[in-house]
N, CA, C and O atoms as CSV, one atom per row, in Angstrom:
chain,resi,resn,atom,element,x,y,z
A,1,UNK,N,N,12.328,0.916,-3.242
A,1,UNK,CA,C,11.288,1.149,-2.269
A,1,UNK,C,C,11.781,0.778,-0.863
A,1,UNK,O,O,11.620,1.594,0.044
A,2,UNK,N,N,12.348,-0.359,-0.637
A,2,UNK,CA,C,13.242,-1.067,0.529
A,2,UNK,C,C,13.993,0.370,1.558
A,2,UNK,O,O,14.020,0.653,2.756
A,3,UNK,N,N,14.589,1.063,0.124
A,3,UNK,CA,C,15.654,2.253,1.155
A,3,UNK,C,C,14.995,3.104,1.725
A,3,UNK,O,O,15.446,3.770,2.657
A,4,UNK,N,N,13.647,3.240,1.191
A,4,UNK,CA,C,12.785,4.452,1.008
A,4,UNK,C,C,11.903,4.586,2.579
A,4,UNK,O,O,11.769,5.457,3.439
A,5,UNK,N,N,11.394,3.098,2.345
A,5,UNK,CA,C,10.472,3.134,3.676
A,5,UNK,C,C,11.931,2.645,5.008
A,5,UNK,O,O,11.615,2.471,6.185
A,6,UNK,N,N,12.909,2.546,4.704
A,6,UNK,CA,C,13.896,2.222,6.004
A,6,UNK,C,C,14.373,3.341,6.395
A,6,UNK,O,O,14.746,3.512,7.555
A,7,UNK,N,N,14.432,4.373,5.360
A,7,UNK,CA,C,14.788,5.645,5.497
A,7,UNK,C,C,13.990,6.373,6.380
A,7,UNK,O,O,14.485,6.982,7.329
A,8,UNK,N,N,12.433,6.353,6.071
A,8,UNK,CA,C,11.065,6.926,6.625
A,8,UNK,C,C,10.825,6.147,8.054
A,8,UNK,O,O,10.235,6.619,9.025
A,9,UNK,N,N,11.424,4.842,7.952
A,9,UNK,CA,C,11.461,4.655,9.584
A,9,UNK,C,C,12.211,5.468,10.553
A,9,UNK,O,O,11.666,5.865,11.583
A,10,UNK,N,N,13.489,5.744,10.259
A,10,UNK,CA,C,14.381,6.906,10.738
A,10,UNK,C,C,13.808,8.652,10.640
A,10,UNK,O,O,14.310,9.462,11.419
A,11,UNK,N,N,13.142,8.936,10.010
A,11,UNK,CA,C,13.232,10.335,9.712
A,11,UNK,C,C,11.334,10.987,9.429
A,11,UNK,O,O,10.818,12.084,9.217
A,12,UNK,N,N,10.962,9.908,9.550
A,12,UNK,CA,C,9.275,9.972,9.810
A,12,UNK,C,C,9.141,9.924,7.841
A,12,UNK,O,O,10.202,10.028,7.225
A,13,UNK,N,N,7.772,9.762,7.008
A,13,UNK,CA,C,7.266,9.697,6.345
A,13,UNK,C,C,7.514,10.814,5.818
A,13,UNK,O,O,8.123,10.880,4.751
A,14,UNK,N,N,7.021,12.054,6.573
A,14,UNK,CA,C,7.186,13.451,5.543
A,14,UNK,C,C,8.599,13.841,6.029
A,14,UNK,O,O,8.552,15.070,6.080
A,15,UNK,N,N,9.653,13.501,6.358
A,15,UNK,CA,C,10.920,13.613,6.809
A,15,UNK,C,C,11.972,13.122,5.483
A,15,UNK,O,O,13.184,13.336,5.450
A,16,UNK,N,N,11.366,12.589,4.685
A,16,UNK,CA,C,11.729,11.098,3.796
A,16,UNK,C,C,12.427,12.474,2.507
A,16,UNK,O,O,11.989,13.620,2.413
A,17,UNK,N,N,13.218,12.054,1.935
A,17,UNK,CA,C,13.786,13.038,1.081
A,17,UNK,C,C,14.686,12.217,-0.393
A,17,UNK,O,O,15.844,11.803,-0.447
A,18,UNK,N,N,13.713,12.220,-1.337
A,18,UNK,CA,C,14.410,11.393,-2.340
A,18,UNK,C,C,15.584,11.480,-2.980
A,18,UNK,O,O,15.816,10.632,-3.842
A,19,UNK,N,N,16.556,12.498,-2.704
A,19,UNK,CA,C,17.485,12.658,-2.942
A,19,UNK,C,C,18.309,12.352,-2.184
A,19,UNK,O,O,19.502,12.417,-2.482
A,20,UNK,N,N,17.777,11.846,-0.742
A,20,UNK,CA,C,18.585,10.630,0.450
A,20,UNK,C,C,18.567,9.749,0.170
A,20,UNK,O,O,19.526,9.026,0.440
A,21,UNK,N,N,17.681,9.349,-0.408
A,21,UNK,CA,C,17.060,7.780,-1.476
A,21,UNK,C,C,17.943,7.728,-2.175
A,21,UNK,O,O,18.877,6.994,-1.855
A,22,UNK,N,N,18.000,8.436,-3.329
A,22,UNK,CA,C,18.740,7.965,-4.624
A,22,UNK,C,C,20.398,7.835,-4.263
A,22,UNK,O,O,21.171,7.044,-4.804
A,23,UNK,N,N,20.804,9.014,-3.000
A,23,UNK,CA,C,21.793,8.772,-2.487
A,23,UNK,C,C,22.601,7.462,-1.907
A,23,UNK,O,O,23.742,7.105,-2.203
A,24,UNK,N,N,21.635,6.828,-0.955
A,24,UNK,CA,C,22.285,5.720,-0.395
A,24,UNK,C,C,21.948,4.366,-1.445
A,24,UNK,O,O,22.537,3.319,-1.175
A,25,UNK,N,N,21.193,4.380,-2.398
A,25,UNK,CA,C,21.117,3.502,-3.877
A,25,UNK,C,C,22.632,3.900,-4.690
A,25,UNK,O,O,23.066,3.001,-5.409
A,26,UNK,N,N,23.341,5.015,-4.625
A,26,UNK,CA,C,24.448,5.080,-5.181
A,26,UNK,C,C,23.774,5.454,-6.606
A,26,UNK,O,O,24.167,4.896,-7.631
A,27,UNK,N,N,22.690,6.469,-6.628
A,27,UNK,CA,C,22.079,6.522,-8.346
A,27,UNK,C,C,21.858,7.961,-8.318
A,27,UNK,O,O,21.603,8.743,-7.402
A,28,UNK,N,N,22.009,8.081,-9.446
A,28,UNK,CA,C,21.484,9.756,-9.493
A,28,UNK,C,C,20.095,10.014,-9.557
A,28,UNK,O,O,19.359,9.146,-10.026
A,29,UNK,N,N,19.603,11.165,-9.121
A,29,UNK,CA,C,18.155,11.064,-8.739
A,29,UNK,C,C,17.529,11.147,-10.031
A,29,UNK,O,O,16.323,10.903,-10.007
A,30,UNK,N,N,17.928,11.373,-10.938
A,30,UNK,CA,C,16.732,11.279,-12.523
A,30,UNK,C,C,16.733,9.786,-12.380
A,30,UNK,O,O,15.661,9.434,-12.872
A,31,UNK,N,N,17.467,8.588,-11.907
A,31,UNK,CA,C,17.543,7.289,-12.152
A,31,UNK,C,C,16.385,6.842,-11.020
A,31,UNK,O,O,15.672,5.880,-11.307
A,32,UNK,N,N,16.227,7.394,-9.987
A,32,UNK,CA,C,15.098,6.854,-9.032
A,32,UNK,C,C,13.757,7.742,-9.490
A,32,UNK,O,O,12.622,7.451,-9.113
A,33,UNK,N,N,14.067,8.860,-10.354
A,33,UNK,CA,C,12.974,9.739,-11.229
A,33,UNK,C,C,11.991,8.733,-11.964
A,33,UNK,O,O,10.765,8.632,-12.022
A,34,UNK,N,N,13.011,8.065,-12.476
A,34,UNK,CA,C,12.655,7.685,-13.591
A,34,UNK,C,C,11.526,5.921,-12.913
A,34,UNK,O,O,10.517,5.526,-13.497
A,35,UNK,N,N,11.930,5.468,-12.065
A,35,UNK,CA,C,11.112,4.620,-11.119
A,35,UNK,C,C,9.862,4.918,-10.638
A,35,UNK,O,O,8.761,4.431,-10.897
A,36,UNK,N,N,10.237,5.869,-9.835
A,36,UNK,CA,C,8.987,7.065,-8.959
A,36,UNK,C,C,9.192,7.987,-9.322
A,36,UNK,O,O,10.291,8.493,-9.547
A,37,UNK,N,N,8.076,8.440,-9.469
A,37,UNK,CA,C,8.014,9.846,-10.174
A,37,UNK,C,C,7.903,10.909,-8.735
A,37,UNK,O,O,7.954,12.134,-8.851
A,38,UNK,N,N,7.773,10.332,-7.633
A,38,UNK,CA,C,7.639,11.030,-5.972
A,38,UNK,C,C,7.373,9.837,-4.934
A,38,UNK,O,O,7.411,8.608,-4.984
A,39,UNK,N,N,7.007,11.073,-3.707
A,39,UNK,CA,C,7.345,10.053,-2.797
A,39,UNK,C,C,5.515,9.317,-2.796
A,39,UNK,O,O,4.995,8.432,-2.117
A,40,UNK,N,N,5.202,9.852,-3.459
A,40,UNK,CA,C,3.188,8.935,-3.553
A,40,UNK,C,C,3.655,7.867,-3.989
A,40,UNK,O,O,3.637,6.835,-3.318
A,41,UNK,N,N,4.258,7.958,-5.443
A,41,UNK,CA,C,4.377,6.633,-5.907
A,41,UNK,C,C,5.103,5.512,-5.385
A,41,UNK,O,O,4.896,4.343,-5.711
A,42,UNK,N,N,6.131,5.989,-4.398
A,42,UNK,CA,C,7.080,5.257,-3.257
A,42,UNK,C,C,5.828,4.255,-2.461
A,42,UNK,O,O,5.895,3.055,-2.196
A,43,UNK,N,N,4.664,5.253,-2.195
A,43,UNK,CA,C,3.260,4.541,-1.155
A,43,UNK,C,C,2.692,4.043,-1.924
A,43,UNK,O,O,2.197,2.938,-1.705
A,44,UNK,N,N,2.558,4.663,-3.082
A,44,UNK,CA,C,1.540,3.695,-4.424
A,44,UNK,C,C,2.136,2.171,-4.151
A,44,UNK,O,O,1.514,1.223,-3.672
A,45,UNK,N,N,3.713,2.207,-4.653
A,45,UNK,CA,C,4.283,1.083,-4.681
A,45,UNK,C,C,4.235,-0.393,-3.054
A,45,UNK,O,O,4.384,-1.614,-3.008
A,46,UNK,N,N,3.990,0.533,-2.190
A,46,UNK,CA,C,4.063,0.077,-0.791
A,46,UNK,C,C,2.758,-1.184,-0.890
A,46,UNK,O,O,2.731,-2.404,-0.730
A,47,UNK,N,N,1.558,0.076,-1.308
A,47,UNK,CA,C,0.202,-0.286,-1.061
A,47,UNK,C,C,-0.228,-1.549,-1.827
A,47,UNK,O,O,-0.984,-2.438,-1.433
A,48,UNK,N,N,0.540,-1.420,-3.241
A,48,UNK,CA,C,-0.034,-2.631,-3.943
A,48,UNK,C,C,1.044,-3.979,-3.904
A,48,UNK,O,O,0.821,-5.111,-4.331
A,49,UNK,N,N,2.151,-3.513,-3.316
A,49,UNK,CA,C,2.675,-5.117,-2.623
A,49,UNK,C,C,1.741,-5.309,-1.824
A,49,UNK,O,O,1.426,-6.490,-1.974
A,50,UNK,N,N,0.660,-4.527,-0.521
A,50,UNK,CA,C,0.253,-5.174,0.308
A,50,UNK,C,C,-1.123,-5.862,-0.740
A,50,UNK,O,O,-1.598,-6.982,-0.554
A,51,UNK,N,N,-1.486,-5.093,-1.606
A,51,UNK,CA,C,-2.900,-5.673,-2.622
A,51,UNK,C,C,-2.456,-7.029,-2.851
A,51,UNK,O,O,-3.158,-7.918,-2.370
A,52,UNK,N,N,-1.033,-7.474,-3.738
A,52,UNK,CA,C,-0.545,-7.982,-3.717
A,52,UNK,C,C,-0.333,-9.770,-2.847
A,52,UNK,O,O,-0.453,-10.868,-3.390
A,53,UNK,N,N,-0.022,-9.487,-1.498
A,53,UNK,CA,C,-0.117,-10.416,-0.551
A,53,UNK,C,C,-1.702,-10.740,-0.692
A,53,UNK,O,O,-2.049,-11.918,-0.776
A,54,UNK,N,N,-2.506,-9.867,-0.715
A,54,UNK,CA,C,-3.968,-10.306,-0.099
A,54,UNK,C,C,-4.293,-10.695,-1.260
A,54,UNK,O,O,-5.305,-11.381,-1.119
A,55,UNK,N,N,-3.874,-10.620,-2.820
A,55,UNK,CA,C,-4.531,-11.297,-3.746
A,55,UNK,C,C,-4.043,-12.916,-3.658
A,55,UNK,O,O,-4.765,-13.831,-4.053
A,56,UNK,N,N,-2.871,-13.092,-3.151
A,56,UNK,CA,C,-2.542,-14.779,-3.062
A,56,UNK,C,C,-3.069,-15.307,-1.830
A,56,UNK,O,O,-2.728,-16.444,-1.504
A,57,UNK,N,N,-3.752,-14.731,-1.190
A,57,UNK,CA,C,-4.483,-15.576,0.205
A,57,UNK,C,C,-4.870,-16.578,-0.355
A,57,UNK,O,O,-5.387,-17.281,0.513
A,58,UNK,N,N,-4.941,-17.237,-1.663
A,58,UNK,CA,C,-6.331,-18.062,-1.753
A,58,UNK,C,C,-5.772,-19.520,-1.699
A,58,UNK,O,O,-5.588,-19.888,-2.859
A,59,UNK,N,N,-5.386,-20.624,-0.685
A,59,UNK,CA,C,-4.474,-21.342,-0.527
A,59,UNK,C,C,-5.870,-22.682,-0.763
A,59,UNK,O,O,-7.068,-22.449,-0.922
A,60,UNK,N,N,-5.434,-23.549,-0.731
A,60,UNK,CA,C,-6.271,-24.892,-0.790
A,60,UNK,C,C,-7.752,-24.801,0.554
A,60,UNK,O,O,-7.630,-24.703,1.775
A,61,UNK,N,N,-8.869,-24.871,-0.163
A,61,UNK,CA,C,-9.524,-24.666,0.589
A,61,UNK,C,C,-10.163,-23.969,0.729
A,61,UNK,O,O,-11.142,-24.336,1.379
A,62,UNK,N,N,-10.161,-22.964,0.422
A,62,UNK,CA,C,-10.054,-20.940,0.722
A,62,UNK,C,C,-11.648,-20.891,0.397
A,62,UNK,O,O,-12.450,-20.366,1.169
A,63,UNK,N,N,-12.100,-21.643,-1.124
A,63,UNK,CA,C,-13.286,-21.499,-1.604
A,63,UNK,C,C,-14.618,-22.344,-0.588
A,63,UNK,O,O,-15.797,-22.022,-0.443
A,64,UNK,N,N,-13.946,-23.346,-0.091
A,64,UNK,CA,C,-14.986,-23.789,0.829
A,64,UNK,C,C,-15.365,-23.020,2.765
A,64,UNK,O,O,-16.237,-23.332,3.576
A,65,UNK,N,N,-14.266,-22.001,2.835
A,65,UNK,CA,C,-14.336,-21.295,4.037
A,65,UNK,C,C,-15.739,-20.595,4.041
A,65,UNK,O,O,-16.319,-20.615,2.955
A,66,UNK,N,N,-16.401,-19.958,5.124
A,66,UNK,CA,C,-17.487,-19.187,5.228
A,66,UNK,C,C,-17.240,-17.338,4.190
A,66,UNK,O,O,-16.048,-17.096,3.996
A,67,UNK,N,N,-17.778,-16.744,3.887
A,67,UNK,CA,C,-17.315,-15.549,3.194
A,67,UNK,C,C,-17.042,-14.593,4.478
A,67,UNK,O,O,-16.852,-13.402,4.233
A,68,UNK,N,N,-17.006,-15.049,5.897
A,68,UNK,CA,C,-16.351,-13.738,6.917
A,68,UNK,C,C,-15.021,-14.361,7.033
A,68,UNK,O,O,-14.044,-13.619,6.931
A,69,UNK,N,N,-14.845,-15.640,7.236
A,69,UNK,CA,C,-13.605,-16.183,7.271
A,69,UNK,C,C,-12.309,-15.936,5.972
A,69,UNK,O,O,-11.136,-15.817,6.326
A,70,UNK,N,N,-12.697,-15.883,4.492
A,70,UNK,CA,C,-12.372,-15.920,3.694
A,70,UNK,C,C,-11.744,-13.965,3.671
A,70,UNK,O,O,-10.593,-13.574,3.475
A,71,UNK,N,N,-12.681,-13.334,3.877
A,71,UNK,CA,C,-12.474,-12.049,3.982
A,71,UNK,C,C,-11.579,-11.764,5.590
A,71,UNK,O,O,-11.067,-10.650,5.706
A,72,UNK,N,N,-11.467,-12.455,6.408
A,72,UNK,CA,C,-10.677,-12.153,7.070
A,72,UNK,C,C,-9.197,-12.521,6.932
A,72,UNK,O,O,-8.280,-11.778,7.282
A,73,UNK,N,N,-9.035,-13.835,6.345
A,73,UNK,CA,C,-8.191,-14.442,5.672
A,73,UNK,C,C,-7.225,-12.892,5.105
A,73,UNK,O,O,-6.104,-12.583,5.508
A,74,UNK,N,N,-8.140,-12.064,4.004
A,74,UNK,CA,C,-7.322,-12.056,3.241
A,74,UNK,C,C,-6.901,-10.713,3.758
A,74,UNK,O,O,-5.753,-10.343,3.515
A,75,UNK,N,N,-7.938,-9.727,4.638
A,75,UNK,CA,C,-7.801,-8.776,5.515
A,75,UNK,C,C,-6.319,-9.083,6.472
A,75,UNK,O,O,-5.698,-8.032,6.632
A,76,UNK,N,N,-5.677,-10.244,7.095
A,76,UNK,CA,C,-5.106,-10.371,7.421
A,76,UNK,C,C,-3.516,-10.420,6.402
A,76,UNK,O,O,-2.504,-9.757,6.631
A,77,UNK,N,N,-3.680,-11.191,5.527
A,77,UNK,CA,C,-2.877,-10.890,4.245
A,77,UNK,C,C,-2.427,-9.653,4.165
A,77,UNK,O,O,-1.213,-9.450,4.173
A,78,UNK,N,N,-3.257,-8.712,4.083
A,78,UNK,CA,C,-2.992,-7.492,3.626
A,78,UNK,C,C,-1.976,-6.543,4.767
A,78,UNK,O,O,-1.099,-5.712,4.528
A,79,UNK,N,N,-2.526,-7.074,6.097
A,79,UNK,CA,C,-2.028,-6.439,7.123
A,79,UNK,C,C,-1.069,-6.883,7.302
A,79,UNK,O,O,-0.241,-6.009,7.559
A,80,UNK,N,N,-0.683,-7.832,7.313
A,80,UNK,CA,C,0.693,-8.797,7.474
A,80,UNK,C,C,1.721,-8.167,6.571
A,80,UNK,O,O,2.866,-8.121,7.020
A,81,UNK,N,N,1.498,-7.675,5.372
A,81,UNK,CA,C,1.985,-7.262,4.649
A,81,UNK,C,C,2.339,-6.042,5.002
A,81,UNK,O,O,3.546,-5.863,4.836
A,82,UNK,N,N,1.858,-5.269,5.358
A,82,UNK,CA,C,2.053,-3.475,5.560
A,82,UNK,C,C,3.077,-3.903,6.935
A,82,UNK,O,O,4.180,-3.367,7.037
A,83,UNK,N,N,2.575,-4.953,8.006
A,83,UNK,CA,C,3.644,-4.397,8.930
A,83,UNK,C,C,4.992,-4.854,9.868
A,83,UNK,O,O,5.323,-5.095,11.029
A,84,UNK,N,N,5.476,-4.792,8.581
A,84,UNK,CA,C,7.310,-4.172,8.680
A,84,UNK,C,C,7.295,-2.836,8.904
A,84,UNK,O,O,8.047,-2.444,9.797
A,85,UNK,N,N,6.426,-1.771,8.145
A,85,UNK,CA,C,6.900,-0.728,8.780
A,85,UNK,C,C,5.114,-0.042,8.520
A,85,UNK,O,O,4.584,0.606,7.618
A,86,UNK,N,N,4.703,-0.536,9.672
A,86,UNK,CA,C,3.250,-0.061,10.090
A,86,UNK,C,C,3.145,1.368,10.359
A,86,UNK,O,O,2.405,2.197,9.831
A,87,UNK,N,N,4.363,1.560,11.633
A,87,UNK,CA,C,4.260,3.385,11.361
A,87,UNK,C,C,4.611,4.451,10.496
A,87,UNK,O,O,4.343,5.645,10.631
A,88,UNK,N,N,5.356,3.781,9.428
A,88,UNK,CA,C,5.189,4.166,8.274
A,88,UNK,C,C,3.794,4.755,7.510
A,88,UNK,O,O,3.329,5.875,7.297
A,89,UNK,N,N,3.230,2.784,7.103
A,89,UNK,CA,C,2.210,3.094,6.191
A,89,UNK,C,C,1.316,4.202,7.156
A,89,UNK,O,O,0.674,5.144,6.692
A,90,UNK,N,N,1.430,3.865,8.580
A,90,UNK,CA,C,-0.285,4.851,8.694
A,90,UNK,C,C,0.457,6.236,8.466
A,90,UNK,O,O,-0.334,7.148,8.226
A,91,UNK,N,N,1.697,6.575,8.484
A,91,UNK,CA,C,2.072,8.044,7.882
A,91,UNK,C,C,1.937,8.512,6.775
A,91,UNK,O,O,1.951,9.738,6.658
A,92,UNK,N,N,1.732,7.506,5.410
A,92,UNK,CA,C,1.911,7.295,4.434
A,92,UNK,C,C,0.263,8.230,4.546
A,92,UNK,O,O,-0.061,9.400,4.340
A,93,UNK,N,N,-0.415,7.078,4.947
A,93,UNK,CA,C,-2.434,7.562,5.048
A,93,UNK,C,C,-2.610,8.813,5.150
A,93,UNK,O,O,-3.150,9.615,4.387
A,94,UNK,N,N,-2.056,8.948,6.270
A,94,UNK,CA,C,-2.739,10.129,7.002
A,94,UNK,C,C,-1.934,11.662,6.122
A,94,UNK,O,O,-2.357,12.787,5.853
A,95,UNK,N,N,-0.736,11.017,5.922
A,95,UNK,CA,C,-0.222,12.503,4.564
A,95,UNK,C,C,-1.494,12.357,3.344
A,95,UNK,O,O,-2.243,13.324,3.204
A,96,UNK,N,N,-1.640,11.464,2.722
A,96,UNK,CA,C,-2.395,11.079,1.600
A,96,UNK,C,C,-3.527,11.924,1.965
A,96,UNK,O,O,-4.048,12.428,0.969
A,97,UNK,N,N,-4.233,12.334,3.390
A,97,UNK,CA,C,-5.775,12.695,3.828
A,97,UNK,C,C,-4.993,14.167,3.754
A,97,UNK,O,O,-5.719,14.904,3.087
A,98,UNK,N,N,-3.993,14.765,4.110
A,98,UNK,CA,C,-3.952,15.676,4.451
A,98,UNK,C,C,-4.720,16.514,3.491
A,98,UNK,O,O,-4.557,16.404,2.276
A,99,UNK,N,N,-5.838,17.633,4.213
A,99,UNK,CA,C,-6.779,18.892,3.669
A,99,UNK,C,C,-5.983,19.642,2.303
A,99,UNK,O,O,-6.431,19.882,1.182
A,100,UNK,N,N,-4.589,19.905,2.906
A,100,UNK,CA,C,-4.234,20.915,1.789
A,100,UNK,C,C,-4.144,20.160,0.616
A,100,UNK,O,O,-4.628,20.682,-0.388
A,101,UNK,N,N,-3.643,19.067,0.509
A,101,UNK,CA,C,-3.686,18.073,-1.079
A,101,UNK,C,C,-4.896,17.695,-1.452
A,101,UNK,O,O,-5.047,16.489,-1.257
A,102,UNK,N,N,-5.870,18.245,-1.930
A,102,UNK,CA,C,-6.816,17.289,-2.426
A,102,UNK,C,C,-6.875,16.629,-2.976
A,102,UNK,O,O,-7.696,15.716,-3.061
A,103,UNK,N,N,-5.506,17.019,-3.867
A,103,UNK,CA,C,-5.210,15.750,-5.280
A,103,UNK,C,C,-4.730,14.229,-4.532
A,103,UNK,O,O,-4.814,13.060,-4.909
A,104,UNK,N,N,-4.289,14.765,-3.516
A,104,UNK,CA,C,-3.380,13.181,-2.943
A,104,UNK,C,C,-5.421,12.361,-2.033
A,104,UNK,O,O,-5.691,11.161,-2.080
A,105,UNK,N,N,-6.258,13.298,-1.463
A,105,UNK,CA,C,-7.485,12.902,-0.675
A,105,UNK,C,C,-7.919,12.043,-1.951
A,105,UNK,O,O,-7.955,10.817,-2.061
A,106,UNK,N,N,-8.330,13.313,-3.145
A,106,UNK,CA,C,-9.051,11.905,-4.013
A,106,UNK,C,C,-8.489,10.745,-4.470
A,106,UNK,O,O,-9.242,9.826,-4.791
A,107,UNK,N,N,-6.875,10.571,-4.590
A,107,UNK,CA,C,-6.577,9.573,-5.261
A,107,UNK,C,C,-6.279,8.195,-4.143
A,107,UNK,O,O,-6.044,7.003,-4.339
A,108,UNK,N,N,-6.446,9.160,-2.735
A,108,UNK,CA,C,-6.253,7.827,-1.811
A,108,UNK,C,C,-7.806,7.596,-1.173
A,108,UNK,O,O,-8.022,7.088,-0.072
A,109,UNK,N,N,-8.601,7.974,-1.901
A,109,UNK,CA,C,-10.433,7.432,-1.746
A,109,UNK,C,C,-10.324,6.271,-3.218
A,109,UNK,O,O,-10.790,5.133,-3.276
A,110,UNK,N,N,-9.730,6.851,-4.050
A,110,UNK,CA,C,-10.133,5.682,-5.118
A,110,UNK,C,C,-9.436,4.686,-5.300
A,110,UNK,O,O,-9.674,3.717,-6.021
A,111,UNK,N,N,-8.090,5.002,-4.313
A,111,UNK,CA,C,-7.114,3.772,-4.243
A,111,UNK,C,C,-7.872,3.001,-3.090
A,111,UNK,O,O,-7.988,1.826,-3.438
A,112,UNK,N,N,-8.260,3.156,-2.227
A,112,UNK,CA,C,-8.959,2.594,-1.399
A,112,UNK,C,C,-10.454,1.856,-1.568
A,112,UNK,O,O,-11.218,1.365,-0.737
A,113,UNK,N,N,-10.500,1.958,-2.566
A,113,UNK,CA,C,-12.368,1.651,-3.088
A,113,UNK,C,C,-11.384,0.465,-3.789
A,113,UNK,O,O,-11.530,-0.656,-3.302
A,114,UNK,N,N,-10.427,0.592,-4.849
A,114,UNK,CA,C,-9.604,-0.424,-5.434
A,114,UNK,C,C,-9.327,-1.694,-4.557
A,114,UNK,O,O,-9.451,-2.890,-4.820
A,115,UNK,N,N,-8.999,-1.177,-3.663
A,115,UNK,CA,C,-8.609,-2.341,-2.855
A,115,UNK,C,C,-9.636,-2.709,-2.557
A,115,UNK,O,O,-9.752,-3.807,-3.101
A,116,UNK,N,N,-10.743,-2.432,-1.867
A,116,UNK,CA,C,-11.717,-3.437,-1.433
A,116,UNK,C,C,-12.652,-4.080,-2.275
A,116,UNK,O,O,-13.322,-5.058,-1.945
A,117,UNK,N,N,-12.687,-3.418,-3.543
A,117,UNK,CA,C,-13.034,-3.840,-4.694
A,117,UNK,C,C,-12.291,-5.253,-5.242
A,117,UNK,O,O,-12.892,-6.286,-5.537
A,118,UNK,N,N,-10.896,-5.049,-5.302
A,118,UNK,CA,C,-10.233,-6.570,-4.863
A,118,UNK,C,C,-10.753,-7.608,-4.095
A,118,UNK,O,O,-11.465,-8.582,-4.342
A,119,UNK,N,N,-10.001,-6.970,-2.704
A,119,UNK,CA,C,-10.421,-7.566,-1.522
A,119,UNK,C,C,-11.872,-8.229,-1.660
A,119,UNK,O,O,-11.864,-9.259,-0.986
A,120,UNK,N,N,-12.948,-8.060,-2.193
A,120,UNK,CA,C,-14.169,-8.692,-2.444
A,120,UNK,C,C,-13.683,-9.697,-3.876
A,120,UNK,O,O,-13.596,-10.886,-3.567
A,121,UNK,N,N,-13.537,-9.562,-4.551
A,121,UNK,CA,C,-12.730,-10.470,-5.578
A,121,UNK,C,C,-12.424,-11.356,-5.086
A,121,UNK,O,O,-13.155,-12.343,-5.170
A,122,UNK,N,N,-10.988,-11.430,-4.213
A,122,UNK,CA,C,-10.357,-12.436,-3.426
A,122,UNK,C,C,-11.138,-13.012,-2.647
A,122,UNK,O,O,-11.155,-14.243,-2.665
A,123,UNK,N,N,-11.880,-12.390,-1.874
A,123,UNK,CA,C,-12.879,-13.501,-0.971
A,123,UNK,C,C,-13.753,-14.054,-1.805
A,123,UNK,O,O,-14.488,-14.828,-1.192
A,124,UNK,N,N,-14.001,-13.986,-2.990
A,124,UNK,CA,C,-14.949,-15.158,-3.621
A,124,UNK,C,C,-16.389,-14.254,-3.781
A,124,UNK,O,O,-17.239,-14.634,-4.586
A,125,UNK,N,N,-16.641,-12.786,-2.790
A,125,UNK,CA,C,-17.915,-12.684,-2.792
A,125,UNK,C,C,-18.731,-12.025,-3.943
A,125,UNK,O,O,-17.924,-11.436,-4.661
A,126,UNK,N,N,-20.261,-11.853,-4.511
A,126,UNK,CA,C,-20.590,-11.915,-5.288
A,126,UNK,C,C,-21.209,-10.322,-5.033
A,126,UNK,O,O,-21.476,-9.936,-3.896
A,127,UNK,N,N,-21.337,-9.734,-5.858
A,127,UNK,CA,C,-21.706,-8.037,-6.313
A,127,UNK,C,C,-23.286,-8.353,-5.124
A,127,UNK,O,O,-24.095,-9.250,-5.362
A,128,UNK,N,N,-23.389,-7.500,-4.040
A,128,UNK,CA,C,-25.135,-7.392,-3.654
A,128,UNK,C,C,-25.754,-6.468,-4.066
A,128,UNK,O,O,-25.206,-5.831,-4.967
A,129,UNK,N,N,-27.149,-6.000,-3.590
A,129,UNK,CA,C,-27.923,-5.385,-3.864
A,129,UNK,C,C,-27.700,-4.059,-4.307
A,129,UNK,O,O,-27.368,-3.612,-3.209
A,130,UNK,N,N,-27.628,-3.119,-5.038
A,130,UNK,CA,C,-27.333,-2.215,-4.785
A,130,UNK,C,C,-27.420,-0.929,-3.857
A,130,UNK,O,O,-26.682,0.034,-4.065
């Protein structure tokens, strides 16, 4: 993933070409196939290191913070995480929205409900009203 998004810093997000990937890994591309199945799962992989960071926010204390503090806490986690290569991820997004994929729109609405579905987890807060 490391070569992938250093690569996409150089050559933009949809510039990104996995067979440049598997290239400078020194692997043949069924071997980075066999990892990622594309370049989504390259962002799949991105997104849930950042889930990742924001699920360990919860340091000594965490439970006695206010629930905006706690949620900012971990909002920050998450962001901290994405940016090494920020203009990346928002390239990553905004391909994911693009109209002509719908398959990539719905799966980055329900990856996104995931996360904050977390993200409420991690802050401690409790299911409201419906």
């Amino acid at each position: 993933m490391a070569v992938a998004l250093e690569q996409a810093e150089r050559v933009g997000w949809e510039g990104l070409r996995l067979h440049n990937v598997a290239a400078a890994l020194d692997i043949p591309l069924a071997e980075l196939y066999r990892h990622y199945r594309d370049s989504d799962a390259i962002a799949e992989a991105w997104l849930t290191k950042a889930d990742n960071a924001m699920l360990g926010a919860q340091e000594s204390g965490f439970a006695q913070l206010e629930p905006a503090q706690r949620i900012e806490r971990i909002m920050l986690r998450w962001l901290d995480a994405l940016a090494p290569h920020r203009a990346v991820t928002r390239q990553m997004l905004l391909g994911k929205l693009y109209p002509g994929h719908p398959h990539l729109v719905a799966a980055v609405i329900v990856r996104l409900s995931r996360t904050v579905q977390w993200l409420r987890e991690a802050a401690l807060l409790s299911a409201g009203p419906p």
